[in-house]
C-alpha positions in Angstrom: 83.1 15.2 37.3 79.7 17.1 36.1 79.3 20.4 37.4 76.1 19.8 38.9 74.2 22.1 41.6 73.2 19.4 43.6 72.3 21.9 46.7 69.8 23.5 44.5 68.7 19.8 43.4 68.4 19.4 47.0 66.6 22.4 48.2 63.7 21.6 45.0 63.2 18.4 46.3 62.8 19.4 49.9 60.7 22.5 48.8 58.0 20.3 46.5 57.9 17.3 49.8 59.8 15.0 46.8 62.5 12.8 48.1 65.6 11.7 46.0 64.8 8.0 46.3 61.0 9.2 44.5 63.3 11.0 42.0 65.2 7.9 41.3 61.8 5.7 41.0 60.6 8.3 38.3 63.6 8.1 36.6 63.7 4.3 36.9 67.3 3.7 38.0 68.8 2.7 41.2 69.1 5.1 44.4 73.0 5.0 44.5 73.4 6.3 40.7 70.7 9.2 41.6 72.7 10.2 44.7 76.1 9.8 42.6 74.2 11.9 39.7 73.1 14.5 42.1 77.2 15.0 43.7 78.5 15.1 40.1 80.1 11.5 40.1 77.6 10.9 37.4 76.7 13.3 34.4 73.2 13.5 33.7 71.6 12.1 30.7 70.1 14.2 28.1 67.0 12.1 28.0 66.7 12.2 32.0 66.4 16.1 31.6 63.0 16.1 30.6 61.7 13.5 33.5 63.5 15.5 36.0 62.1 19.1 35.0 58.6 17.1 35.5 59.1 15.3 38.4 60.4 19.1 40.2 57.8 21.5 38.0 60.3 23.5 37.1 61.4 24.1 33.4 63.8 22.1 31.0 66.3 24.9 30.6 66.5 25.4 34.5 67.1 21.8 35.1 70.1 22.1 32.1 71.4 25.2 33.8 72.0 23.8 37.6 72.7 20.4 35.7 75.8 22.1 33.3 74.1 20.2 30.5 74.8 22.9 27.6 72.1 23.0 24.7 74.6 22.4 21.4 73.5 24.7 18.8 72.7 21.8 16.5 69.9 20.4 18.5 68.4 24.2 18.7 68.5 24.3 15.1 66.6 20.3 15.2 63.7 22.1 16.7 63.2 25.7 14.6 59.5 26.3 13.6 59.6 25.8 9.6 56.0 25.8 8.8 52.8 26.8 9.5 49.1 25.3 9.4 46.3 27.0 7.4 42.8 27.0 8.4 42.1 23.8 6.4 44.6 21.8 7.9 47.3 22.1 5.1 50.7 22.8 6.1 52.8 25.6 4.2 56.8 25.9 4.5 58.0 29.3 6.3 61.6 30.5 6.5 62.9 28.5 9.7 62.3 30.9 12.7 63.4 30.2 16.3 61.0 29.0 19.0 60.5 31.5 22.0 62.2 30.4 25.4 59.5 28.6 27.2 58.4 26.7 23.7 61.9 25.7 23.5 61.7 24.2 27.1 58.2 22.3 26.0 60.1 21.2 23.0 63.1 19.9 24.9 60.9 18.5 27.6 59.3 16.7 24.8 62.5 15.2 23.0 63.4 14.3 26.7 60.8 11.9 27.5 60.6 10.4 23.5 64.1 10.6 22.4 63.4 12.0 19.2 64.3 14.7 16.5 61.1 17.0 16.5 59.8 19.7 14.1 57.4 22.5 15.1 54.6 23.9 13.1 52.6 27.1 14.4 49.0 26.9 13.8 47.5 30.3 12.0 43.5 29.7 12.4 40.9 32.6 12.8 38.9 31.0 12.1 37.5 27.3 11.2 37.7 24.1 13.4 41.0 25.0 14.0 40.4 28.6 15.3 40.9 27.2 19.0 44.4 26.2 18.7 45.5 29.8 17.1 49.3 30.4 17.3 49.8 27.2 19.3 52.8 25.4 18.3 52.2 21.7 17.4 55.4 19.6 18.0 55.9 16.1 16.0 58.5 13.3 15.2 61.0 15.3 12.3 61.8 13.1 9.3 59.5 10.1 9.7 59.6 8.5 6.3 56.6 5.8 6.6 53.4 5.6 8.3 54.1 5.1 11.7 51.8 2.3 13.7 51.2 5.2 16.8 49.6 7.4 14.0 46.8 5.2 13.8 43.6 7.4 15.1 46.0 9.9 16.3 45.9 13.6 15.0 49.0 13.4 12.7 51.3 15.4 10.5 50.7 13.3 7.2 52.5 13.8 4.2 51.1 12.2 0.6 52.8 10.5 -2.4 52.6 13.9 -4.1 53.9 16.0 -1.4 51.3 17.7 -0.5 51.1 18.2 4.0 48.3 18.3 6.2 47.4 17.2 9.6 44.8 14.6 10.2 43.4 11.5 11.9 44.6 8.5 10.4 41.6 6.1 10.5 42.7 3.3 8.2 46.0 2.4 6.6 47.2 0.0 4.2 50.6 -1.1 3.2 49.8 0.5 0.0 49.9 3.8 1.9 45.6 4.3 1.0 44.9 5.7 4.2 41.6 7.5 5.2 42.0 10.5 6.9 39.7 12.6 9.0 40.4 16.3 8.4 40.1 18.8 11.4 36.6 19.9 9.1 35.6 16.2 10.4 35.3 15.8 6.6 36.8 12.1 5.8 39.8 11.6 2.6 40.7 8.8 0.9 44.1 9.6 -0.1 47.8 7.7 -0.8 50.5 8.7 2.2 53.8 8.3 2.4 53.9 9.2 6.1 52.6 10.3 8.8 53.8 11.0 11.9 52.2 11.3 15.5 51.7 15.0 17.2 53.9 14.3 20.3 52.7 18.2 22.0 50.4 20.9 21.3 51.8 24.3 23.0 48.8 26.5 23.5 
């Protein structure tokens, strides 16, 4: 049996004029296995976390907590910020820091609803096109190892034969890996990439 709070489940749902069969359409699953979920006959799913902090408006870590869903170390550790982006876009490696709480929620919210392993990447702008976005926290898809059909005129982490790591707007790719990029300048690259991976969250 999952030690689940399911009064406190309750009392959210009553309190935000949600209903538990709404929960369960959000979710996507059937009524019964919401209501068995809720009385601890069923344990919650990691990847339901996320849907379920949205659906109440409440934050991830709250939602683990009343849920007894611990977070392992390991997946804290998935999600450290290692590396921060310049004015021009260019991404540097820091020493791995953690994220403050409510980031960590966003971030867990995030690999929730996408099931994915995410890296975080501060923005450190005072200036440039970028200067709006100042100590945001950009989250994206860790490890992606190819160009990735979603980065396609998406604003993308974006890493090049030769190493070097920016973010970007993939505008064209080949198979090759030439891709054309649009820089956050708005000045357009023709450049070889290895990958490049979506931005799944900016946290302002």
């Amino acid at each position: 049996m999952a030690q689940i709070n399911g009064e406190w489940f309750t009392e959210k749902l009553q309190s935000s004029n949600k209903s538990l069969r709404g929960l369960a359409r959000h979710l996507k699953i059937d009524p019964s296995a919401m209501s068995r979920m809720i009385s601890g006959e069923r344990r919650m799913k990691m990847e339901e976390v996320g849907h379920i902090a949205a659906f109440l408006g409440v934050p991830v870590s709250e939602v683990m907590a009343q849920a007894g869903v611990e977070i392992a170390p390991a997946m804290e550790e998935a999600i450290q910020l290692t590396a921060v982006v310049k004015e021009d876009g260019s991404i540097e490696l820091i020493e791995p820091q953690s994220l403050q709480k409510w980031i960590m929620d966003k971030a867990m919210m995030t690999m929730g609803l996408m099931s994915r392993k995410l890296g975080a990447l501060q923005v450190r702008a005072e200036s440039g096109p970028l200067a709006a976005l100042d100590d945001a926290v950009i989250l994206y898809q860790r490890d992606g190892d190819s160009i990735e059909a979603e980065a396609l005129n998406t604003l993308s982490v974006c890493t090049t034969t030769t190493g070097k790591r920016f973010i970007g707007t993939v505008e064209r790719a080949r198979k090759t890996g030439e891709s054309v990029i649009m820089l956050p300048s708005g000045e357009h690259i023709s450049v070889a990439l290895e990958a490049a991976t979506p931005v799944l969250s900016i946290v302002p």
